[in-house]
C-alpha positions in Angstrom: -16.4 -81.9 32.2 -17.0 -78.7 34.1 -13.7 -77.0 32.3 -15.3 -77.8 28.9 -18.8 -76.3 29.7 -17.4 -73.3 30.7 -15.5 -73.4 27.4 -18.1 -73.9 25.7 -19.8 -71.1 27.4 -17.1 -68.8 26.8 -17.5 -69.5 23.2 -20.9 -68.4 23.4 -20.9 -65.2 25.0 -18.1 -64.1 22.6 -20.0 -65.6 19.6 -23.4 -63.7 21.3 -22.3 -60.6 23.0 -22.4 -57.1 21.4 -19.0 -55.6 19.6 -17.4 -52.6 21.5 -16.5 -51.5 17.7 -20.0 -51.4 16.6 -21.4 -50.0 19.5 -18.6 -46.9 18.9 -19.0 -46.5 15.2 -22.9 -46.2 16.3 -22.2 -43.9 18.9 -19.6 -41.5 16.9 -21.7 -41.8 13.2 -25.5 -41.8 14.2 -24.5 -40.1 18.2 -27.7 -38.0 18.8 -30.2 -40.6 17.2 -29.5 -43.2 20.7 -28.6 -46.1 18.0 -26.0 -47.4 20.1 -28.1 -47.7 23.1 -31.1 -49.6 21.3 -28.2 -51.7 19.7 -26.8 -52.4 22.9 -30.3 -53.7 24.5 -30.9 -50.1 26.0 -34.1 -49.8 23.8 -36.0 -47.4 26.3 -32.8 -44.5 26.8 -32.1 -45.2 23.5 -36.1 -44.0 22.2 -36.0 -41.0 24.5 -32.3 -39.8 23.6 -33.9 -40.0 20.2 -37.0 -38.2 20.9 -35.4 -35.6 22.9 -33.0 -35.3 19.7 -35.6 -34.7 17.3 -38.1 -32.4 19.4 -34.6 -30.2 20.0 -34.2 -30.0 16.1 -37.5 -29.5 15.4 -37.2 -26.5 18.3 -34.0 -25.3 17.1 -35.8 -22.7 14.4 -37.7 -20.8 17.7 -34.1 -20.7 19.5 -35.9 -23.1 22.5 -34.4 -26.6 21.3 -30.6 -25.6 21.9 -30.8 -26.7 25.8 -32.2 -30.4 24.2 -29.7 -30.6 21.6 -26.9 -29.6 24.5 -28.4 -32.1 26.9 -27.8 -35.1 24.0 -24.5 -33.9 23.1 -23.5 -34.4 26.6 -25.3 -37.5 27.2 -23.2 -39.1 24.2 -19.9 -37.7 25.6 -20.7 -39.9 28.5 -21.8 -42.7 26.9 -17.9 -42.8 25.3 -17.1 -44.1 28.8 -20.3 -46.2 29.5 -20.2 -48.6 26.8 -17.4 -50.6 28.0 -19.5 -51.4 31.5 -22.4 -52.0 28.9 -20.5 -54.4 26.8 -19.3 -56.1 30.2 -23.0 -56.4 31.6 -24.0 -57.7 28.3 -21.6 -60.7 28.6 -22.3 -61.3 31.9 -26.5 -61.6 31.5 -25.3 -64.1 28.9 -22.9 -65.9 31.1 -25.7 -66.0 33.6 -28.7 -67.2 31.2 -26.0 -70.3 29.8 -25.1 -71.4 33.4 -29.0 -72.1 34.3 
């Protein structure tokens, strides 16, 4: 019984938990807006990398938004290697809330 709960569990986290793939395209198409990070339950980075986008841009004309617009690019080269540890902690807060 116990090897076809966990089956059964395993079916949902795969069936529930976020697509790497998504979560990429996201990241590579839409990078500066913080998409990926409110699609990856993230929601409070994700509305500040978005703010701090859009004030840069706005800030761009007077020359002071550059450091902001910097700051995100490098933020979203980073998160290339964090969304793999996101997709794992995902599946694992999923794992935990099906066990209880």
């Amino acid at each position: 019984m116990d090897v076809q709960r966990e089956l059964l569990i395993e079916q949902r986290v795969a069936n529930e938990a976020k697509s790497p793939l998504i979560a990429y395209l996201l990241l590579i198409f839409l990078w500066g807006f913080g998409v990926h990070r409110m699609y990856l339950g993230r929601w409070i980075s994700g509305f500040i990398m978005l703010a701090i986008w859009g004030v840069g841009w706005l800030t761009v004309p007077i020359l002071i938004g550059w450091p902001a617009v910097g700051f995100i690019a490098i933020w979203c080269v980073i998160d290339l290697f964090l969304i793999p540890g996101m997709i794992r902690g995902d599946r694992e807060d999923i794992r935990r809330r099906l066990r209880w």
